[in-house]
SEROGU-108154 format. One line per 5 residues: number of its first residue (from 1); for each residue x, y, z of N, C-alpha, C. Coordinates in steps of 0.1 Angstrom, whole numbers, m for minus. Layout:
% residues N
NUM) X:Y:Z:X:Y:Z:X:Y:Z; ...
//
This chain:
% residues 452
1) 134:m307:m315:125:m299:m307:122:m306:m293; 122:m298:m283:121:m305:m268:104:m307:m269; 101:m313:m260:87:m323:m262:82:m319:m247; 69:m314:m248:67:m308:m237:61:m325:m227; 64:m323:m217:59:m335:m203:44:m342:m206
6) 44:m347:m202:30:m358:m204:17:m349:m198; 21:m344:m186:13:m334:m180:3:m320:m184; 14:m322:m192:7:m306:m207:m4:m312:m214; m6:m322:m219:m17:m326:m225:m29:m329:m220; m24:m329:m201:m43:m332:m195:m54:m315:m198
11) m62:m324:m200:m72:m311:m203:m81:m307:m186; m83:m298:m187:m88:m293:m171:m99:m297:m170; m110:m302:m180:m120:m310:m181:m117:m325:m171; m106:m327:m175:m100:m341:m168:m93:m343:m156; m94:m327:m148:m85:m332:m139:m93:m328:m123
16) m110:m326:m125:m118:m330:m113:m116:m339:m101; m111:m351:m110:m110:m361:m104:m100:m364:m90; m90:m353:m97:m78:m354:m89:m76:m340:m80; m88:m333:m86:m92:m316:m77:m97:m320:m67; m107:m331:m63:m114:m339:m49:m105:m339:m42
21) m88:m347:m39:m84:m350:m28:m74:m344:m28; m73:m329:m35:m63:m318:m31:m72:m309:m26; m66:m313:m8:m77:m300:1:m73:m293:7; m66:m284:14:m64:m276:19:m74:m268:37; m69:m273:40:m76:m265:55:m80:m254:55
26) m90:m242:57:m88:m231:55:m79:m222:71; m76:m206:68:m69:m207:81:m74:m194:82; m69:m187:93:m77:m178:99:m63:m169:106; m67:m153:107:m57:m145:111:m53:m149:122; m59:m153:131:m48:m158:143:m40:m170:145
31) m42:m177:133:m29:m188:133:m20:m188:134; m16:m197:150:m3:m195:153:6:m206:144; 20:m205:147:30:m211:139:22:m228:143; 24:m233:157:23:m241:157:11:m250:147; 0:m240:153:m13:m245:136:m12:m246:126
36) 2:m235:121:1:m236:107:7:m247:103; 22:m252:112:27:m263:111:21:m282:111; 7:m274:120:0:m288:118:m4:m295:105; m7:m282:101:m14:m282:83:m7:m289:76; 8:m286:75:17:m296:67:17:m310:72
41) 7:m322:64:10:m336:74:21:m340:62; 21:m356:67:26:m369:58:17:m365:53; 6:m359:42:m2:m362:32:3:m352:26; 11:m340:28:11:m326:16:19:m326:11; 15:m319:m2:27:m317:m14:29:m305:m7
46) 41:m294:m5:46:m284:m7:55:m278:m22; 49:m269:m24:53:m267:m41:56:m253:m39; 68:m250:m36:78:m237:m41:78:m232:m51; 75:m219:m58:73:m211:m70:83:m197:m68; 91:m195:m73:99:m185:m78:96:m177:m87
51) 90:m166:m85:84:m162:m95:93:m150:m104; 87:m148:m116:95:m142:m124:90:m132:m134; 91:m126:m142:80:m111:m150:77:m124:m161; 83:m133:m169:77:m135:m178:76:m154:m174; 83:m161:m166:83:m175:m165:91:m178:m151
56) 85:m182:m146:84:m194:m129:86:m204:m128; 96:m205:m116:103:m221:m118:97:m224:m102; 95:m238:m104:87:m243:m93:95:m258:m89; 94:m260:m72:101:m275:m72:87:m279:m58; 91:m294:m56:79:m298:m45:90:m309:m40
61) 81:m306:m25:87:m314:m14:77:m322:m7; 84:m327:4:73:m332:15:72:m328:23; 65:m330:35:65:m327:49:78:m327:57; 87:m336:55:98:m332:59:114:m332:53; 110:m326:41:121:m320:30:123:m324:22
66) 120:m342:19:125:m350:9:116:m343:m5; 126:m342:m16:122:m333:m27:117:m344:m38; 102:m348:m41:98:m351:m53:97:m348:m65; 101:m337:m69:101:m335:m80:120:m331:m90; 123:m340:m99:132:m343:m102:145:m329:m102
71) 136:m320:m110:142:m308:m113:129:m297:m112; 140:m284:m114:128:m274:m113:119:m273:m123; 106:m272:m122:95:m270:m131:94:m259:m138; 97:m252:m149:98:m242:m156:82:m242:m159; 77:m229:m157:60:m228:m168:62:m211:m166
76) 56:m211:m181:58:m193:m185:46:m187:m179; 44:m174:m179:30:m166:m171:22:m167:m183; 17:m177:m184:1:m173:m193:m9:m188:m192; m16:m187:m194:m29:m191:m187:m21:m211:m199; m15:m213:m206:m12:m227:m208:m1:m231:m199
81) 9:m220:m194:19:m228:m185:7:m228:m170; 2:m219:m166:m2:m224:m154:m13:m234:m154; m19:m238:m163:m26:m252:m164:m18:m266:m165; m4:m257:m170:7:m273:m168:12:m272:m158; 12:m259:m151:23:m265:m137:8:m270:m130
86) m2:m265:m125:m13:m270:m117:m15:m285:m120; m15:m291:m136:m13:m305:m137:m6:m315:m132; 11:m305:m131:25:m311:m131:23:m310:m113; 15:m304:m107:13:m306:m92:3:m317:m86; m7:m317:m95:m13:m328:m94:m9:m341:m92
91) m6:m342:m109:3:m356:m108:17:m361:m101; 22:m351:m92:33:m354:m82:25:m357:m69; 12:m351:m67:6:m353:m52:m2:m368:m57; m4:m372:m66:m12:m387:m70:0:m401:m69; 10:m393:m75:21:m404:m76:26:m405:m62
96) 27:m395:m53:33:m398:m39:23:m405:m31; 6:m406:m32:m1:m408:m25:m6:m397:m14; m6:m386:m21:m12:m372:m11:m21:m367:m12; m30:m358:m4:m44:m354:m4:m44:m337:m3; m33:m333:1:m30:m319:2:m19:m309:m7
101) m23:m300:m11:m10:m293:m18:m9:m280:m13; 1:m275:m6:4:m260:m8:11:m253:m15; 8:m244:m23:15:m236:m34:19:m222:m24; 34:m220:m26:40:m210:m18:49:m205:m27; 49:m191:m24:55:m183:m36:56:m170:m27
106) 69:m165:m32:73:m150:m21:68:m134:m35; 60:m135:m22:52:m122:m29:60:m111:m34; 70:m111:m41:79:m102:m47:73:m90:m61; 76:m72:m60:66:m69:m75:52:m72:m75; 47:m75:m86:33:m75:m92:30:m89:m102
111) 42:m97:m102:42:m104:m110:33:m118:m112; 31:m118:m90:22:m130:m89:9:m129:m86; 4:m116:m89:m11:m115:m92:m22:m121:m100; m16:m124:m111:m20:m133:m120:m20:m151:m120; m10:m153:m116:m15:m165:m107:m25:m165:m97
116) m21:m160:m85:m32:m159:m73:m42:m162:m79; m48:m154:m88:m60:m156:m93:m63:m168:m102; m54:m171:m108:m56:m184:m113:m60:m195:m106; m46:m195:m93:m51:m206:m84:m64:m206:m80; m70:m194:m76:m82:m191:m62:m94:m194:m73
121) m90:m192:m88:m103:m199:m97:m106:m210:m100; m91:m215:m101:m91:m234:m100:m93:m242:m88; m98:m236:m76:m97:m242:m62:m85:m248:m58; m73:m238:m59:m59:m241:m56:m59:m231:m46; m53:m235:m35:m50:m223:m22:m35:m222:m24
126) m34:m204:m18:m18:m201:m19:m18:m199:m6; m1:m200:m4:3:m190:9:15:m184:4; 18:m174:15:34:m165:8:39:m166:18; 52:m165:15:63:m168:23:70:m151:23; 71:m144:35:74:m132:37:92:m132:31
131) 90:m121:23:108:m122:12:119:m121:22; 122:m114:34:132:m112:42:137:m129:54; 124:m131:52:126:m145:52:136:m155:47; 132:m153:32:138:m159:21:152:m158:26; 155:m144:23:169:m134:17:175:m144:32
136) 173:m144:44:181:m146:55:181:m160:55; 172:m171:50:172:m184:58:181:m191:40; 179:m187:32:187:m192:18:202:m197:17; 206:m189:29:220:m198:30:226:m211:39; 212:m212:44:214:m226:55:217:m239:50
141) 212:m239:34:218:m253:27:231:m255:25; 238:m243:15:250:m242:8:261:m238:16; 255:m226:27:262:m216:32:267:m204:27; 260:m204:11:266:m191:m1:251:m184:3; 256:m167:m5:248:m161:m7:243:m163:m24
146) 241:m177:m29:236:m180:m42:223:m176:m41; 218:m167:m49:207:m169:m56:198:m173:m71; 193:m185:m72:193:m189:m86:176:m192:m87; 172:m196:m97:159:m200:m99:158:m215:m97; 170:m226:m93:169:m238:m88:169:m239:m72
151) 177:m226:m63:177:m226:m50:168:m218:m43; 161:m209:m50:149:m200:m45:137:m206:m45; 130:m217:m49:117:m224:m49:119:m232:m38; 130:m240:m36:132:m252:m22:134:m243:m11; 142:m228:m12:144:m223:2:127:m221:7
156) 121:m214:m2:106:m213:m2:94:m223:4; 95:m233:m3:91:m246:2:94:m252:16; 106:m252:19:115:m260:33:106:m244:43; 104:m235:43:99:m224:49:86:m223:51; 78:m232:43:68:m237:46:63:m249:55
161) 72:m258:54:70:m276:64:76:m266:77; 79:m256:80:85:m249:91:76:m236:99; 62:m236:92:49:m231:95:57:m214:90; 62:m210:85:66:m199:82:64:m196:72; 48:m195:73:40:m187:55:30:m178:62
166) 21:m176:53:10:m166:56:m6:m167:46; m16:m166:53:m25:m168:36:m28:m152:37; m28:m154:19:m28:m142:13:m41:m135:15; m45:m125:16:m57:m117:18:m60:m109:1; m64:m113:m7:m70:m107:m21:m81:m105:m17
171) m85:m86:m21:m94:m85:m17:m108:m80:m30; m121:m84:m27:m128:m88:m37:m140:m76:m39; m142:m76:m53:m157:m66:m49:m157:m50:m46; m160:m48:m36:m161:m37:m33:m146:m31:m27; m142:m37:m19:m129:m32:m13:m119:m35:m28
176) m126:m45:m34:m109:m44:m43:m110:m30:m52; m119:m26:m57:m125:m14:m60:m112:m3:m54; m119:m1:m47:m115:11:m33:m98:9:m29; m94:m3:m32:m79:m5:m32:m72:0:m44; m76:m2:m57:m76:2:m70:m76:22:m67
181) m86:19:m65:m87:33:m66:m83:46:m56; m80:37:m45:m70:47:m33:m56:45:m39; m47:37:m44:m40:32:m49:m34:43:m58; m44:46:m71:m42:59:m78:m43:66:m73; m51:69:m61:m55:83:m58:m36:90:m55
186) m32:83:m44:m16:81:m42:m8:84:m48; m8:76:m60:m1:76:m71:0:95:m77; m15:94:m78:m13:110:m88:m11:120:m76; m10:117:m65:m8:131:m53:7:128:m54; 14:121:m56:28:118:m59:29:124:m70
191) 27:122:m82:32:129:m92:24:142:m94; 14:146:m88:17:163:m87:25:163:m81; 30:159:m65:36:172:m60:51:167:m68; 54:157:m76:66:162:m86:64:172:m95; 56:173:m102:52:184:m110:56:199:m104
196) 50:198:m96:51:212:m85:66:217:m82; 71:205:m76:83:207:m78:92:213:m90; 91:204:m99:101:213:m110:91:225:m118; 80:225:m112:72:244:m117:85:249:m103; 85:247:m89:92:255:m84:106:260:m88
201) 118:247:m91:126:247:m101:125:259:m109; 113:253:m124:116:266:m132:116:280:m127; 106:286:m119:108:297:m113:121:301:m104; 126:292:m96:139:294:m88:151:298:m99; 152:297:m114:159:300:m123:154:311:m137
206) 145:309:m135:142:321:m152:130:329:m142; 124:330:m132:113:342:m125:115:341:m110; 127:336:m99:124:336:m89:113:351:m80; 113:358:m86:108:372:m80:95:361:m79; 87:357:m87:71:351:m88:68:348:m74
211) 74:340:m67:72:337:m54:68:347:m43; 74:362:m48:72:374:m36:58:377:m43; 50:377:m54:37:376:m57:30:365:m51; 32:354:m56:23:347:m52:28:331:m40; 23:331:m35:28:322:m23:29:309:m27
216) 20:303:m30:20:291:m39:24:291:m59; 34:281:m64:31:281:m76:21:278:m87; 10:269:m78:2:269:m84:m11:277:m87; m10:290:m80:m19:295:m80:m26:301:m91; m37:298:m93:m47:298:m107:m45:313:m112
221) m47:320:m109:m46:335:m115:m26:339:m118; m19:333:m112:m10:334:m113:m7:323:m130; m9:309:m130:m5:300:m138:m13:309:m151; m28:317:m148:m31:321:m159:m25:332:m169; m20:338:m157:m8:348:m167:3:341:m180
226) 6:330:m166:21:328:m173:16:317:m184; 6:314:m187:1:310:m199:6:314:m210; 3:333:m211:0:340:m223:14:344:m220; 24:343:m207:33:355:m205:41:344:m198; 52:334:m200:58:326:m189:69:332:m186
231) 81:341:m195:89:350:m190:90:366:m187; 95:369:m173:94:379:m168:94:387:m186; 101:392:m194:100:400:m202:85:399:m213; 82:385:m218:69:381:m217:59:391:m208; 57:391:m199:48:399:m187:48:415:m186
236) 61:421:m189:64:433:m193:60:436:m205; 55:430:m214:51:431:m229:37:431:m229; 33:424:m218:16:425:m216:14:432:m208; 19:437:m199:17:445:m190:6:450:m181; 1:460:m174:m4:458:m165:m19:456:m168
241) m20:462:m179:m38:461:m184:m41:451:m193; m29:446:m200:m32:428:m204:m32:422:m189; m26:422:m181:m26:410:m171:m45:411:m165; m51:424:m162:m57:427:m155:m71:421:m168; m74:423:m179:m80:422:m192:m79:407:m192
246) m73:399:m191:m69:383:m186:m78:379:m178; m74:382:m167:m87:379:m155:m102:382:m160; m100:394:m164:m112:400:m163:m122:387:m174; m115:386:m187:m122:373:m192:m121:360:m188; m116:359:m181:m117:343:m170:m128:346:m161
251) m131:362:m156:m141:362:m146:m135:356:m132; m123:358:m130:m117:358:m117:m117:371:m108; m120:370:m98:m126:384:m91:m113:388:m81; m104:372:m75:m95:379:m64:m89:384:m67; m83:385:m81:m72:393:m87:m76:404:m90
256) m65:417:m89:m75:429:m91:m58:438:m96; m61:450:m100:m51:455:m108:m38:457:m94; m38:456:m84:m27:460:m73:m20:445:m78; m23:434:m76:m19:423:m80:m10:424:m95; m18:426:m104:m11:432:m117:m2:436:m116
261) 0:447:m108:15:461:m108:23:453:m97; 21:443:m91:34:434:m84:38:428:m90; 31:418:m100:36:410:m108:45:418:m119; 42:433:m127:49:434:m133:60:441:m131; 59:449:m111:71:449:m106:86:440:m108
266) 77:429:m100:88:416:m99:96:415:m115; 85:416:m123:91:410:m138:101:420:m138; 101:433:m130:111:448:m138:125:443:m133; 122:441:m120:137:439:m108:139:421:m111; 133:412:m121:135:401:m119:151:399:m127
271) 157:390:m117:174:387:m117:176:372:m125; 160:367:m129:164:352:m137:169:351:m145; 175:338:m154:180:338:m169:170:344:m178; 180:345:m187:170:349:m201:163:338:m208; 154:333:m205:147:322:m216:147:322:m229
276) 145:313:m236:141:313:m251:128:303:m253; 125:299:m261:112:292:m267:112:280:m262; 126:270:m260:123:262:m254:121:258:m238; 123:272:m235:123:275:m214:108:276:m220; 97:283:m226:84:290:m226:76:270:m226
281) 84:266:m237:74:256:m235:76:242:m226; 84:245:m223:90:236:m205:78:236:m196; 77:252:m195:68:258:m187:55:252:m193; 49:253:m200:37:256:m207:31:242:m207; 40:227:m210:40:216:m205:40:210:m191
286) 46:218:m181:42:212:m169:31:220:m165; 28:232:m168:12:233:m165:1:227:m170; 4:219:m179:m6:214:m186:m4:199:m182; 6:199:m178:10:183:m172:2:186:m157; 2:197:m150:m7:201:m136:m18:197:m140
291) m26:207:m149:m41:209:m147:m47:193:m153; m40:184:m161:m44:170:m161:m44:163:m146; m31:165:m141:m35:155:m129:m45:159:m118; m40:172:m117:m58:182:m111:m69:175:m114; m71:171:m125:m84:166:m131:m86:158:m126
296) m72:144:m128:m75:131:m127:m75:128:m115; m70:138:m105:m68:134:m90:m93:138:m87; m91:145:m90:m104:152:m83:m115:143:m88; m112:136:m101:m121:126:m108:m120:111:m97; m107:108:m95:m106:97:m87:m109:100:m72
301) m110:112:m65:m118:114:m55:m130:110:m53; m139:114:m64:m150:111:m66:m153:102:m69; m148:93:m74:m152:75:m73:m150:73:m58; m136:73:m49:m134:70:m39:m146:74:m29; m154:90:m28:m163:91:m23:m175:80:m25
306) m177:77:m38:m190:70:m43:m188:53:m35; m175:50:m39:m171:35:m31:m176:37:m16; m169:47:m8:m169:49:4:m186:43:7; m194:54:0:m212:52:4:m217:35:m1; m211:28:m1:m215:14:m7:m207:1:3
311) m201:15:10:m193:3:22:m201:1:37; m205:m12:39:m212:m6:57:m204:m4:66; m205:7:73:m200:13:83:m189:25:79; m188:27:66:m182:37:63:m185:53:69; m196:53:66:m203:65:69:m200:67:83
316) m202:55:95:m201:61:107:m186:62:110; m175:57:104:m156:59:106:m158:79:97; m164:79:93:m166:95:84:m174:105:96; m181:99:106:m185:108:115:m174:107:123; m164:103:129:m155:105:138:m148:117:137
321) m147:126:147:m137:139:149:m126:134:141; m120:140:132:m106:143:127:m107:129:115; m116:122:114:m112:114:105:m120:120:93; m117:118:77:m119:121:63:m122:113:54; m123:117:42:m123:106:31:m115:102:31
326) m100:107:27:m88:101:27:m86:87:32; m83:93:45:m78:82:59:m88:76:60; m106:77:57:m113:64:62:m112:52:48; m108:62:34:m111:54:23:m96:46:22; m85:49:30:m73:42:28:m71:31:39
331) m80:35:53:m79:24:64:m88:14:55; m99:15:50:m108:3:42:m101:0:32; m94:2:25:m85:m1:13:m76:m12:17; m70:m7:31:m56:m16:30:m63:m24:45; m76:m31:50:m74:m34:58:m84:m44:54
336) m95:m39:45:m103:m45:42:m119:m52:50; m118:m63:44:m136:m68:48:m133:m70:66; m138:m64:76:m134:m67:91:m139:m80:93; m144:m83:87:m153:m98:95:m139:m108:95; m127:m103:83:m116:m116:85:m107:m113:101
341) m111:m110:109:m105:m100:121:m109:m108:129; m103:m113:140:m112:m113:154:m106:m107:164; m95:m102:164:m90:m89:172:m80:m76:169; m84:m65:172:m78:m57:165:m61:m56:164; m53:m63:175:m41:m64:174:m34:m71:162
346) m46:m79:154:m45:m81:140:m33:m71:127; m52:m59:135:m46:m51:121:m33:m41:127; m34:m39:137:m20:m34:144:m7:m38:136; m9:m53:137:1:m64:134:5:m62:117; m4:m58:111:m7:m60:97:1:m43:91
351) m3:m35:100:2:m24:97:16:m17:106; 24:m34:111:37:m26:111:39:m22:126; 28:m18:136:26:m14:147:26:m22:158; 29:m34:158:32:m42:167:48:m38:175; 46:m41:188:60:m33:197:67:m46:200
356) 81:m44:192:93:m55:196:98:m42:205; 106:m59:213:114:m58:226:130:m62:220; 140:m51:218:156:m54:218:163:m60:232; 164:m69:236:172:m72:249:175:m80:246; 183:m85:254:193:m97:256:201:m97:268
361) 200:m107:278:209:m111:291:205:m101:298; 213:m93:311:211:m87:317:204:m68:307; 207:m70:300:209:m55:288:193:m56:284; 185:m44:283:171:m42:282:168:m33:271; 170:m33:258:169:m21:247:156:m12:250
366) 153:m7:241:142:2:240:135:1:231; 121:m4:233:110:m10:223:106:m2:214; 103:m8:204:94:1:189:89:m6:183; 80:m2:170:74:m3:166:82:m16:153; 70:m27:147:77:m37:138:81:m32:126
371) 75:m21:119:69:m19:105:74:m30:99; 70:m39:99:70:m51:92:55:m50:88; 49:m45:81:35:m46:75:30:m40:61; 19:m35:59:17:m25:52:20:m10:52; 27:m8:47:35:3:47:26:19:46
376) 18:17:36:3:29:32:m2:26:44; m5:11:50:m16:15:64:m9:22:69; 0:16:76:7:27:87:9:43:87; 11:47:72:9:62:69:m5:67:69; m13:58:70:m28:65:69:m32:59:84
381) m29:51:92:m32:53:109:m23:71:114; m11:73:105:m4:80:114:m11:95:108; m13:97:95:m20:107:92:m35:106:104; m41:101:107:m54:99:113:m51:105:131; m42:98:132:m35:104:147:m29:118:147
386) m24:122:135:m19:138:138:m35:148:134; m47:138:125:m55:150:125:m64:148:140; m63:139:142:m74:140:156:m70:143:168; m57:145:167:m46:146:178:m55:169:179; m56:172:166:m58:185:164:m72:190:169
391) m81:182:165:m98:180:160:m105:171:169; m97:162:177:m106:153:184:m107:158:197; m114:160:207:m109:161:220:m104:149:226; m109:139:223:m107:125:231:m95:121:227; m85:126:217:m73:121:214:m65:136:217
396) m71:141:216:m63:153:224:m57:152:237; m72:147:240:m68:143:261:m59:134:262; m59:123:251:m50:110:255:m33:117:251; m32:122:238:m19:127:237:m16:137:248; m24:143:258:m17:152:263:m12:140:276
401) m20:133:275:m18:122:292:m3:112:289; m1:117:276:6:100:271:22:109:272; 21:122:268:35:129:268:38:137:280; 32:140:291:33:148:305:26:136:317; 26:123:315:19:118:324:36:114:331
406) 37:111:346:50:114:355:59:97:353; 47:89:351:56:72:348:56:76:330; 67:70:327:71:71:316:62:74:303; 69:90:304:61:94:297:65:96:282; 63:94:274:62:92:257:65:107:249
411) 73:104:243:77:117:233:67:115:223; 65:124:210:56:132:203:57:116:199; 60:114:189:57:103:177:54:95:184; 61:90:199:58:74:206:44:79:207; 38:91:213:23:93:219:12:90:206
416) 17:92:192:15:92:180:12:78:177; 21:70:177:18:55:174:5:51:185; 7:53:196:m2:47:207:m17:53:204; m16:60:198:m30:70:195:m34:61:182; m28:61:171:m28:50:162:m33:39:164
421) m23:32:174:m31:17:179:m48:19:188; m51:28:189:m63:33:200:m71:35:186; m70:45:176:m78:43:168:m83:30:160; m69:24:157:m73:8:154:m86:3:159; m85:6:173:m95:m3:181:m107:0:184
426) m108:15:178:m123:18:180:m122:17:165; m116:20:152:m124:17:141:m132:4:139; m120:m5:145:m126:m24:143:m137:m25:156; m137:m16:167:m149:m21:175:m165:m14:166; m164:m2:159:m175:6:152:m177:m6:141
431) m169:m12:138:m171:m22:121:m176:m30:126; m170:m37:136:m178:m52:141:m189:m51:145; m190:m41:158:m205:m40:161:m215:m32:157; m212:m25:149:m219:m14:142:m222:m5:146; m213:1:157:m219:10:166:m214:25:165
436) m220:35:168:m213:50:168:m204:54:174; m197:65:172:m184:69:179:m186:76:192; m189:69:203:m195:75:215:m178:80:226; m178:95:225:m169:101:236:m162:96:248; m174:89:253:m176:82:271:m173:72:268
441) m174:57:260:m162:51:263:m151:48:256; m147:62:247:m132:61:244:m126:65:255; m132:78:266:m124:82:275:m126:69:288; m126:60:286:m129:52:298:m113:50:300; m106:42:296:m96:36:299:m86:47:304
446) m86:63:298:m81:76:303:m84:77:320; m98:82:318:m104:80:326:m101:73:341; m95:57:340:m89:46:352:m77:52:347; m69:56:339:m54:57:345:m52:66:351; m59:84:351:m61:95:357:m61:90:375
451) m72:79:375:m80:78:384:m71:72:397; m67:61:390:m54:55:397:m46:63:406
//
């Protein structure tokens, strides 16, 4: 039987001692590389983690590559391997003579969630190492495109003594709440509109006519028919004064017998297949697969409203022209507590919107946007810019200045991001200072370019 390391047997009661002179700097969103590279002295362990669904292989280095730890550290995901690798880091930062450890691990899946949390409870700090990183700089040792669980923890690590990590933002409380729960909200507006989809599907084959009745598939007096009646000959068999005797005991008023006699039109002239029992209950299952996530979407709304009122400053990002639940409960979701901010090109940065420059030598590309970020922010800045672009005047005025102004002027989407980045900066100036959404000086800076 293999015999587990000497390190497995300290108990966490006993390892205080050696939790004192493992410290960590704290760092702050605007840490440049050079800062972060300061962090790593002659005193830090760097400890590479590969992470994996069921067990993590970990290797440690120094400040300038030399690798202390013999072989890679194997510990499985549950709360006894990560009290042995936290030991097995210990006792490599006491035997070198070090006072610092950074634990770095490429945020890959959902797998390293459960660490994070282990660490940030043990007063262990992480950082992550961005994965495209990894994938490009991995072949500088070998020159292979190997990927193994011995060469993916040291590429990780060496990417760290080279200030190229990041600290992780977990967010706590109330926002983690509101992340959770915008999260699903997402989730189940995805899988309706699959649902929807294959209801359209079924109709496009056993009732296309349905559509010249009703415009939408899901429309309630329509799904109620096809309840009792899902194939056109079904509907012909109930006919006009079942359909109409239906409503009437639901107590639905828009539907009225003219509606009736279209629907059982369509069913007369309908050109679909013939169904059998198992087309009826296809049908019968994805409406019933609808009116659940209907539920569950409108139930998680309603938490999301209730979070929203327990956040400060929420309420006044909810008075702004064209902004909503949605968009203010998904900008707080994915951007979080502002106080970690000290300028909004932060969250710009964070959501992807930062403007690279392509050139090279005499040759001048054409700039865009990073989306290197949060992927949901950026869809919920861009949803936010096309409603206020509609609803807002002050973003109205700017998109009309940003696409007809005579120096280079911006096509739809470029006017779109810039409107984006402009909201950024009045959400984080309303959070920081607390202040309301005042007309006069969003239009200021319009205002001097007109002026000009």
């Amino acid at each position: 039987m293999k015999q587990k390391a000497p390190y497995s047997r300290m108990k966490i009661a006993d390892r205080p001692k050696l939790a004192k002179i493992i410290i960590l700097e704290g760092a702050k969103m605007n840490d440049t590389q050079n800062k972060k590279i300061a962090q790593v002295t002659d005193k830090t362990l760097v400890v590479g983690v590969d992470i994996g669904s069921d067990k993590h292989y970990a290797r440690a280095i120094l400040a300038r590559g030399f690798e202390v730890s013999k072989k890679p550290f194997e510990f499985a995901n549950t709360r006894d391997g990560f009290d042995r690798f936290v030991n097995w880091s210990f006792h490599l930062a006491v035997e070198n003579h070090l006072t610092k450890i950074f634990v770095a691990l490429e945020p890959t899946g959902h797998y390293w969630f459960i660490l994070a949390d282990y660490l940030r409870d043990h007063d262990v700090k992480l950082v992550l190492v961005a994965p495209q990183h990894v994938k490009h700089s991995k072949e500088m040792d070998d020159n292979t495109q190997t990927k193994n669980d011995r060469k993916d923890p040291l590429v990780i690590a060496k990417l760290v003594t080279e200030g190229r990590y990041m600290f992780p933002y977990i967010p706590e409380d109330i926002y983690a709440e509101l992340r959770v729960a915008f999260n699903r909200r997402c989730d189940l507006v995805e899988a309706l509109s699959r649902n929807e989809n294959r209801m359209i599907r079924w109709f496009d084959i056993y009732f296309p006519e349905y559509k010249e009745v009703y415009g939408k598939a899901n429309a309630i007096s329509g799904l109620m028919i096809l309840m009792r009646a899902p194939l056109p000959s079904d509907i012909l068999t109930l006919g006009v004064e079942g359909i109409c005797q239906t409503w009437r005991e639901a107590k639905i008023r828009a539907a009225g017998i003219n509606r009736a006699k279209k629907l059982v039109a369509a069913a007369e002239r309908s050109i679909g297949r013939k169904g059998c029992e198992a087309v009826r209950q296809e049908l019968w299952q994805l409406m019933e697969e609808h009116d659940l996530l209907s539920r569950q979407l409108s139930n998680m709304m309603q938490i999301i409203t209730e979070l929203l009122a327990r956040i400060p400053g929420a309420e006044r990002l909810l008075n702004v022209p064209g902004a909503g639940v949605i968009t203010v409960a998904g900008f707080l979701s994915e951007v979080g507590d502002i106080s970690r901010f000290t300028d909004p090109k932060q969250i710009q940065k964070l959501a992807g919107l930062a403007i690279v420059e392509n050139s090279s030598g005499k040759r001048k590309g054409l700039s865009g946007i990073s989306r290197r970020g949060r992927k949901r922010l950026r869809w919920v800045l861009f949803q936010l810019a096309r409603c206020m672009v509609k609803s807002n005047k002050e973003m109205k005025a700017y998109h009309l200045y940003y696409t007809t102004r005579k120096d280079n002027p911006l096509k739809k989407m470029q006017s779109l991001m810039a409107i984006a980045g402009k909201i950024i900066r009045i959400f984080f100036g309303m959070l920081k200072n607390g202040t309301e959404y005042d007309p006069a000086i969003v239009m200021r800076d319009l205002n001097k370019a007109t002026a000009a």
